[in-house]
C-alpha distance (Angstrom), angle and dihedral (degrees) to the residues before:
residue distance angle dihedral
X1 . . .
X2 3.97 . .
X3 3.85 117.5 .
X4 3.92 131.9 -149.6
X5 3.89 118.4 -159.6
X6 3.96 102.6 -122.0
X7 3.87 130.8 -168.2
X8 3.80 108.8 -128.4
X9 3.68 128.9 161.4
X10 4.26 106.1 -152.7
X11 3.38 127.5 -160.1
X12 3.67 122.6 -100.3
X13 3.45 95.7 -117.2
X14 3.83 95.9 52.7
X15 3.74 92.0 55.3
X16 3.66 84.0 61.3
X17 3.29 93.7 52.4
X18 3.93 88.5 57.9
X19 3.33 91.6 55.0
X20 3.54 104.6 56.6
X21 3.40 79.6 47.4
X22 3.78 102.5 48.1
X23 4.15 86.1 42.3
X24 4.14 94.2 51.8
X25 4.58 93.2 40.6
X26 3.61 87.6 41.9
X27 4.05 91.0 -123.9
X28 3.96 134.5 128.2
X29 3.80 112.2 -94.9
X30 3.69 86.2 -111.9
X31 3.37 96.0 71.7
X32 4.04 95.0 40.9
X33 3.75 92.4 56.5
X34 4.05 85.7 59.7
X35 3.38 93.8 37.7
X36 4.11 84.6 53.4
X37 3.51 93.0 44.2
X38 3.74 91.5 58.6
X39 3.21 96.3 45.7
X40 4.17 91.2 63.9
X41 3.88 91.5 40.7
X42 3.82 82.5 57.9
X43 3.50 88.8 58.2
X44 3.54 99.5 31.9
X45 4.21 91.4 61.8
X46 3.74 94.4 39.5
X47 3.20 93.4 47.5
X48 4.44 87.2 51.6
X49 3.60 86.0 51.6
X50 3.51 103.4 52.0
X51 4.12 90.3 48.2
X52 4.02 74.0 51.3
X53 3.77 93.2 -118.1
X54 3.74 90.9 136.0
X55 3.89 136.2 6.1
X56 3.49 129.8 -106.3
X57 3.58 93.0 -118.5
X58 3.89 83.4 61.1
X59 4.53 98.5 45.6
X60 3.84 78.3 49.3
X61 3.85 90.4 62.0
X62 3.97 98.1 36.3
X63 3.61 89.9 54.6
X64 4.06 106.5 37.9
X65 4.31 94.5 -117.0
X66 3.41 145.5 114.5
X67 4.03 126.2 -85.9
X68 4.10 79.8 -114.2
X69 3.46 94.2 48.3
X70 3.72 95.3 59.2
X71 3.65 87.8 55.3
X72 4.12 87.8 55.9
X73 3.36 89.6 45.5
X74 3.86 101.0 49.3
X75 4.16 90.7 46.4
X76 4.05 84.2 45.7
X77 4.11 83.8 57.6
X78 3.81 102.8 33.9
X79 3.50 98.3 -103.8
X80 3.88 118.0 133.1
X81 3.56 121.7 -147.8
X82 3.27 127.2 -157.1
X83 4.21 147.4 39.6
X84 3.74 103.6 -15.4
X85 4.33 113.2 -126.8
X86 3.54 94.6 -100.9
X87 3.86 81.4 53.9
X88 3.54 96.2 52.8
X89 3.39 94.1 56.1
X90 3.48 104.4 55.7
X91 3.91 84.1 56.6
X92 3.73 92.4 51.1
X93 4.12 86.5 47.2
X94 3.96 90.4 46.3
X95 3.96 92.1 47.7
X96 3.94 91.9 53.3
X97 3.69 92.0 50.3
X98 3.83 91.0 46.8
C-alpha cells in the first residue's frame, strides 16, 4: 500500500480512543489512528455500495481487496449486500411467469 504524509488536526477525544487502543494491541498510537481510520473507510464504502452509489468492483479498488473480501468486510460491519427482499421477490414472481 503507498502512503502520503497528511496534515490533520484530530479531536481530543479520538486520540483517546487510539490509545486505549494502542495500550490493549500493544501498538504505537500512530499506527491505531490508521488502523481506526480504516476501519470507518470500510464502512464508509460499503455502506456507498449498498445505497448503490458505487459498485463493488469499484470499493474493491478504493480499498486494495478482493470482490469477496468486500462481502466479509460488509457482514463484519453490518452492512448487507445484495438484492433487498422486496427485490427478491419480484425475481421469484418474474421467473414463475417466465
Amino acid at each position: 500500500m503507498t502512503t502520503i504524509s497528511y496534515p490533520l488536526r484530530i479531536p481530543k477525544k479520538i486520540v483517546t480512543v487510539a490509545a486505549l487502543r494502542s495500550e490493549e494491541q500493544h501498538i504505537d498510537k500512530s499506527t491505531a489512528l490508521r488502523q481506526l481510520l480504516h476501519i470507518g473507510a470500510e464502512e464508509y464504502v460499503t455502506q456507498l455500495v449498498s445505497e448503490g452509489r458505487i459498485s463493488i468492483g469499484k470499493s474493491a479498488e478504493m480499498l486494495g481487496v478482493s470482490i469477496y473480501d468486500i462481502h466479509r468486510i460488509a457482514e463484519k460491519h453490518g452492512i448487507r449486500l445484495g438484492a433487498a427482499a422486496e427485490q427478491l421477490e419480484k425475481s421469484r414472481q418474474n421467473a414463475k411467469r417466465m
